[in-house]
C-alpha positions in Angstrom: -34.0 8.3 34.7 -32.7 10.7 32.2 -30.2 9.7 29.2 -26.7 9.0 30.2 -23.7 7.4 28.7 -22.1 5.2 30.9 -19.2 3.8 28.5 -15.7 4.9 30.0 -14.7 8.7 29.8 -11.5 9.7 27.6 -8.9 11.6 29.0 -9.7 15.0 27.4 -6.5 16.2 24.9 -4.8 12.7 24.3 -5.0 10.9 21.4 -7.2 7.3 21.4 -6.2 5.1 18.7 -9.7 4.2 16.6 -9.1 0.6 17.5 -9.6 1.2 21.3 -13.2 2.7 20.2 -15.6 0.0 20.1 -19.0 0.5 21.3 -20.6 3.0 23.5 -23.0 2.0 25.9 -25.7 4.2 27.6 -29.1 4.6 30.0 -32.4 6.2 28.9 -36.0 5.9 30.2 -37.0 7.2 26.5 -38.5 4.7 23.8 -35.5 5.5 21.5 -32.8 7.8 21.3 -30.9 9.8 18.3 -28.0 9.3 18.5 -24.9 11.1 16.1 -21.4 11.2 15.6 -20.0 14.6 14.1 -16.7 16.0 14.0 -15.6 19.3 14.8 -12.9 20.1 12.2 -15.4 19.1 9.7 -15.9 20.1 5.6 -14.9 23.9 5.2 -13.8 24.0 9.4 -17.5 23.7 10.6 -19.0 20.8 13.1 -19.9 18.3 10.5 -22.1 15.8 11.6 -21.5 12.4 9.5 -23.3 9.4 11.2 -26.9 9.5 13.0 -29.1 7.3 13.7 -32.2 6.0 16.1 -31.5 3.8 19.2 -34.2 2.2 20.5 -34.0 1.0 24.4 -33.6 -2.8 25.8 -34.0 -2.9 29.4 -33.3 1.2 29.7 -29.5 0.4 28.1 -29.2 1.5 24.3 -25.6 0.5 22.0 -24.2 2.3 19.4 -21.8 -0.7 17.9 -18.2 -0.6 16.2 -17.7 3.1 16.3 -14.2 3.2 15.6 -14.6 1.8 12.5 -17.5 4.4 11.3 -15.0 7.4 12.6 -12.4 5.5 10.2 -14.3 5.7 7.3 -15.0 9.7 7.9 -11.7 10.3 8.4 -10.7 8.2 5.2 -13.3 10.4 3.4 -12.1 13.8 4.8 -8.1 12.6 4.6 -8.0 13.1 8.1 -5.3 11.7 10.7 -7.2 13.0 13.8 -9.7 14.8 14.9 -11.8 15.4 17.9 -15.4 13.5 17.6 -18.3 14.0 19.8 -20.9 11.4 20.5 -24.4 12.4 21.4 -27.2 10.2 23.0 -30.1 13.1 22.4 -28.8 16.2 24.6 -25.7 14.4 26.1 -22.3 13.9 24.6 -19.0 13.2 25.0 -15.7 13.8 23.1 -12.9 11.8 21.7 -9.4 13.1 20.6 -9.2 10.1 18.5 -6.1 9.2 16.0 -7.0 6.4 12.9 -5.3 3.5 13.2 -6.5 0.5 11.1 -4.3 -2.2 13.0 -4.5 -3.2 16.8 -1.1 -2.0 18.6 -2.2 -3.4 21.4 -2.7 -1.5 25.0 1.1 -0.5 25.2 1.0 2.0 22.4 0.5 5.1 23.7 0.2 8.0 20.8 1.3 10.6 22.8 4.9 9.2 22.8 5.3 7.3 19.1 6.2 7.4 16.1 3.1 7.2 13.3 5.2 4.8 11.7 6.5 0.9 11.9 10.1 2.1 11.5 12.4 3.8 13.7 15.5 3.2 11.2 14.7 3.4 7.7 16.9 3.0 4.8 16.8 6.0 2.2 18.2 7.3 -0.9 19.7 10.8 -2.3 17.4 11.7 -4.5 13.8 10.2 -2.2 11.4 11.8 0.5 10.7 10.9 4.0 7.6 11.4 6.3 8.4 12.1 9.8 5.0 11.2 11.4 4.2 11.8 14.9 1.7 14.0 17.3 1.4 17.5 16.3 2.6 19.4 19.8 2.5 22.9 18.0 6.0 23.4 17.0 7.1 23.3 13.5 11.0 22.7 13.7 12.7 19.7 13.8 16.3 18.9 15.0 18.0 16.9 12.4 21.9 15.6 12.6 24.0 14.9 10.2 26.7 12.2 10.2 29.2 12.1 7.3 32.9 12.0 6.0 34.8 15.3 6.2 37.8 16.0 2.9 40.4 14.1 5.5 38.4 11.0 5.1 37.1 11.0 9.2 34.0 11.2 10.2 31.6 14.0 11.0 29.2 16.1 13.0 26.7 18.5 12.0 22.9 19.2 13.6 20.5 21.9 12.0 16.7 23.0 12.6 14.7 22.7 10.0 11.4 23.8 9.6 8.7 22.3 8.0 4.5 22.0 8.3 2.5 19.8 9.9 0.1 18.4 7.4 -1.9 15.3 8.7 0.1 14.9 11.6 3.5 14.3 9.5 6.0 17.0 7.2 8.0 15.6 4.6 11.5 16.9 4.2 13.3 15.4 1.3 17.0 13.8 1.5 18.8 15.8 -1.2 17.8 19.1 1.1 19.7 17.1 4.1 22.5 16.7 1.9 22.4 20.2 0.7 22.6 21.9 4.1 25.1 19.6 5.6 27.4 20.4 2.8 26.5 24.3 2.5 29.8 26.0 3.6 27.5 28.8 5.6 26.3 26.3 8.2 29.4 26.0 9.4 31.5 28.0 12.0 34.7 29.6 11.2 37.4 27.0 11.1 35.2 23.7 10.8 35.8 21.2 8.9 33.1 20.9 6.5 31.5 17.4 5.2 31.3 16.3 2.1 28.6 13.7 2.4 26.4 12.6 4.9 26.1 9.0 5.2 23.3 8.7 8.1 21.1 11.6 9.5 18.3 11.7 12.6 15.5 13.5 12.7 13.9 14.5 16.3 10.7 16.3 17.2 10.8 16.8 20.9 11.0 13.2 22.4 10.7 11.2 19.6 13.9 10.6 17.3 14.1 8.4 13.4 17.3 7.4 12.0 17.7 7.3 8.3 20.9 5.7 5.9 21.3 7.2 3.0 22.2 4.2 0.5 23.6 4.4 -2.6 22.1 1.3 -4.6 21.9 2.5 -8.8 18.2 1.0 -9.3 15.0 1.3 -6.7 11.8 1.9 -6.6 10.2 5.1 -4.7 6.6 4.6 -3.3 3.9 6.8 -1.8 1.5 4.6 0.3 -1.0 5.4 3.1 -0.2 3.8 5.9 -2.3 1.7 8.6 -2.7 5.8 10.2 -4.0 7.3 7.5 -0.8 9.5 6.5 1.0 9.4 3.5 4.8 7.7 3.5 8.2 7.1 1.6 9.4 3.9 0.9 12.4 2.6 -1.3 12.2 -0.5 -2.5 15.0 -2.1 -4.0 15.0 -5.8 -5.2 14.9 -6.8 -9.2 12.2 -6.5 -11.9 10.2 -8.3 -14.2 7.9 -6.4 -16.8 5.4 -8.1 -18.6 3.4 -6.7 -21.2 -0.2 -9.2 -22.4 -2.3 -8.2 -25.1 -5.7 -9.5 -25.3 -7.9 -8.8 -28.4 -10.9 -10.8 -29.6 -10.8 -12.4 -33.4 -13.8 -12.3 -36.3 -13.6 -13.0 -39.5 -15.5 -11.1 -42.2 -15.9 -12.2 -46.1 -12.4 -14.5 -45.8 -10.7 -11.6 -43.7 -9.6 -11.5 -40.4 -9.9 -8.5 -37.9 -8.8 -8.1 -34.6 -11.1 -5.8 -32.6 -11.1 -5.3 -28.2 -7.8 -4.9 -28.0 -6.5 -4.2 -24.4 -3.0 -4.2 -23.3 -1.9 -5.3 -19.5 1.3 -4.2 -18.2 2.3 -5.3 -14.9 5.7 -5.0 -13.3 6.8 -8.2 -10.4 8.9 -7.1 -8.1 11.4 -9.5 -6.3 12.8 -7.5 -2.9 16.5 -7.4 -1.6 16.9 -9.5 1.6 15.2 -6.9 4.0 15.2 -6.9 8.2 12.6 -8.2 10.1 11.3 -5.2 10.7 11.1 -4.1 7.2 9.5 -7.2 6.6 6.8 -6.8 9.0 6.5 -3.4 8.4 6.5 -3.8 4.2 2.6 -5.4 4.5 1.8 -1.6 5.0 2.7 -0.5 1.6 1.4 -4.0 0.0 -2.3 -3.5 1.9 -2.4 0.2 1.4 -6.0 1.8 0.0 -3.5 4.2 -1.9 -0.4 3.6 -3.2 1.6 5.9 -5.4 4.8 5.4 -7.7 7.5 8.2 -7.8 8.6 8.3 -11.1 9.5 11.3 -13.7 8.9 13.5 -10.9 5.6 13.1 -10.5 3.4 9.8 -8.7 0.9 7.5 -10.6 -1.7 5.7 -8.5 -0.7 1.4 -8.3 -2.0 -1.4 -8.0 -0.6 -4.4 -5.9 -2.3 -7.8 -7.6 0.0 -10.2 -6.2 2.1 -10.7 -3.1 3.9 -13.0 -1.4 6.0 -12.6 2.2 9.1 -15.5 2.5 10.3 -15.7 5.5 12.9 -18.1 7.1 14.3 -19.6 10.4 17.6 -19.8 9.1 19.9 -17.6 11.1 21.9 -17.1 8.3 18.6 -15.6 5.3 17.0 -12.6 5.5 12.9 -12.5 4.3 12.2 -11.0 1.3 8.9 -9.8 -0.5 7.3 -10.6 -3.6 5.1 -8.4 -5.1 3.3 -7.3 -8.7 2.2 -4.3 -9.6 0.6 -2.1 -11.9 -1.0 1.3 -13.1 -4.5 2.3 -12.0 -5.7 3.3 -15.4 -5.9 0.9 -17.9 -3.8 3.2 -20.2 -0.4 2.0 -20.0 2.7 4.2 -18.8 5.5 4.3 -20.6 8.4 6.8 -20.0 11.5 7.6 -21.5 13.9 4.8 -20.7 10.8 2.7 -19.6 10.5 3.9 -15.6 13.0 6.2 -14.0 14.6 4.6 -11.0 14.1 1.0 -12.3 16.0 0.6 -15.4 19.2 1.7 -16.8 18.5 5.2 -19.3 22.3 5.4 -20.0 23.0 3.9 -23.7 26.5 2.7 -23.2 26.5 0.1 -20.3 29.8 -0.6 -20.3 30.9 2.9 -18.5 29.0 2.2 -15.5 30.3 -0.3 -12.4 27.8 -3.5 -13.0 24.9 -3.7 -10.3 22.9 -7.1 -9.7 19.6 -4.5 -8.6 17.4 -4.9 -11.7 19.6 -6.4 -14.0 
C-alpha cells in the first residue's frame, strides 16, 4: 500500500475559505511520513515551504490536524489574501486555492460570487477611502455610477470605468475622486446636464455590485482595519468622544524634597457610536477584533488600540444598537495634532460661524 491522501479533492481554480480546511486524512504502509505545507507564491515569488513535519502511522491512516489555521498564520505573516497551497504526504500532494477567512460563513458562502466584505451598503464620507474587495478575475476596471442633483435641483445619472489594481484581492478608490469625475464637465456628452454633487454611487466588478452614501456629518472618525479576510478596509465612524488624559508618576523624597520620577502619560479616546443598522452592528465587531487597526488622521494612519468595547443592542422596534468603544495609540508616546485629531474635533476658532452639530460636541 503506497501513501495516499484520501481527504476530499478541491475543485482546482476556486477559492476554499480556510475555515472549510480542517484536517487532512491519509494511507501509508510507511512507519512515518513527512509531511509539508508550502505555498507557491511564496517570499521573493518562489515555492516557500512554511510548515513540515513527521507523521507517524496508526492503523496505516496518518492526520495532519487544524490546517486551515496553520495556512492562516502564513498568510498573516506574508500579508496574503490567497494563495494556492499544496499539501504533501512524502511524494504525493494535493493543492488548495484557498482564501483566509478567520470566521465561519457557513456552507452557503461561496467566494467565487461575494463580496470580501460584511457590507453591501456602506455609509461614506467626501473626504474617506473605500476597499472594494472581491475575487481577482483578471480585469482591472470597475463600473461605478453616480447618482446626484443636477443645477435644476433633479436628480441625476452618470456611470464611468475606472481603473484601479488589484492588491490583496481589493483596490481602494477614494470618494473625493468619485466626486471629481462625476462633476468634471469632460465626462459629459454635448448637451448633458452636468451634476453638481453625487449623493450615492455603486461600484461593480463583473457580478458583484456595493452601494456607498456619501454623508455629510462635520465630525467622524476614519479607520483602517484588517478584516476577518485578511484585507485592509475603510470605515467611518461617527458617534461622540471622550478624551482622557492619566498621568502616572511614582513619588520619593530626598533630604526634605520631593521628586517625581516614572512619569508616563495615557491617553485614550472612548468612543460612543451613532445609532447604526443591524448590519453595521454586526459587521462593526470586525474593526473592534481586528489584529491591525489604523487611524486616518493628518493624512497619514497611526496603528490603535481597542481596550474596551461594548455592543448594545435592543428589541425595541423603535432603537437602533450602537457601539462602545476605547481606543488608543500603539506607542506609548502620545499623539497630539494641531487642533487635537483632525476629523474628531472642531480646528475652527470661532464656533459661532458654523451650523451647531451634536457629533462630538
Amino acid at each position: 500500500m503506497a501513501t495516499t491522501i484520501t481527504s476530499k479533492t478541491f475543485e482546482d481554480g476556486y477559492y476554499i475559505p480556510t475555515y472549510r480546511i480542517g484536517s487532512i486524512k491519509g494511507t501509508t504502509d510507511k512507519t512515518s511520513i513527512t509531511a509539508k505545507l508550502s505555498c507557491e507564491q511564496g517570499l521573493n515569488g518562489n515555492i516557500e515551504t512554511f510548515f513540515s513535519t513527521t507523521l507517524y502511522a496508526f492503523s496505516g491512516n496518518v492526520e495532519l490536524a487544524d490546517v486551515g489555521r496553520l495556512i492562516e498564520e502564513y498568510f498573516r505573516l506574508r500579508n496574503y489574501a490567497s494563495s494556492t497551497i499544496t499539501i504533501e504526504f512524502d511524494d504525493v500532494s494535493m493543492d488548495i486555492h484557498c482564501i483566509y477567512c478567520e470566521c465561519d460563513l457557513g456552507v452557503d458562502f461561496y467566494p467565487q460570487k461575494s463580496l470580501f466584505s460584511m457590507l453591501d451598503v456602506q455609509r461614506v464620507h467626501a473626504d474617506s477611502a473605500i476597499t472594494f474587495a472581491c475575487r481577482n478575475t483578471g480585469s482591472n476596471n470597475f463600473a461605478v455610477k453616480m447618482v446626484g442633483h443636477k443645477a435644476d435641483g433633479s436628480l441625476g445619472v452618470l456611470e464611468g470605468t475606472f481603473t484601479r489594481t488589484f492588491t490583496r484581492e481589493s483596490a481602494t478608490i477614494s470618494v473625493s475622486s468619485v466626486i471629481a469625475y462625476a462633476t468634471n464637465s469632460s465626462n459629459y456628452e454635448v448637451g448633458d446636464d452636468e451634476l453638481v454633487d453625487v449623493l450615492y454611487f455603486s461600484v461593480s466588478y463583473g457580478d458583484l455590485q456595493k452601494v456607498y452614501y456619501i454623508m455629510k456629518d462635520p465630525e467622524y472618525l476614519t479607520f483602517n482595519f484588517t478584516n476577518m479576510f485578511n484585507i485592509p478596509e475603510y470605515l467611518d465612524v461617527v458617534g461622540k468622544v471622550k478624551t482622557k488624559t492619566e498621568v502616572s508618576r511614582d513619588t520619593a523624597v530626598c533630604l526634605g524634597v520631593s521628586v517625581q520620577y516614572n512619569q508616563e502619560t495615557t491617553r485614550s479616546y472612548e468612543v460612543e457610536t451613532a445609532p447604526m443598522t443591524d448590519a453595521e452592528a454586526r459587521s462593526f465587531f470586525q474593526l473592534l477584533a481586528s489584529r491591525d487597526i489604523y487611524i486616518v488622521a493628518n493624512g497619514d494612519e497611526f496603528q490603535v488600540l481597542v481596550t474596551d468595547l461594548t455592543c448594545e443592542h435592543s428589541n425595541d422596534p423603535d432603537s437602533l444598537p450602537t457601539v462602545k468603544f476605547t481606543w488608543r495609540f500603539a506607542d506609548r508616546r502620545p499623539a497630539l495634532f494641531g487642533g487635537d485629531i483632525a476629523a474628531m474635533l472642531y480646528t475652527k476658532g470661532n464656533i459661532f460661524t458654523e451650523q451647531y452639530s451634536i457629533e462630538f460636541d
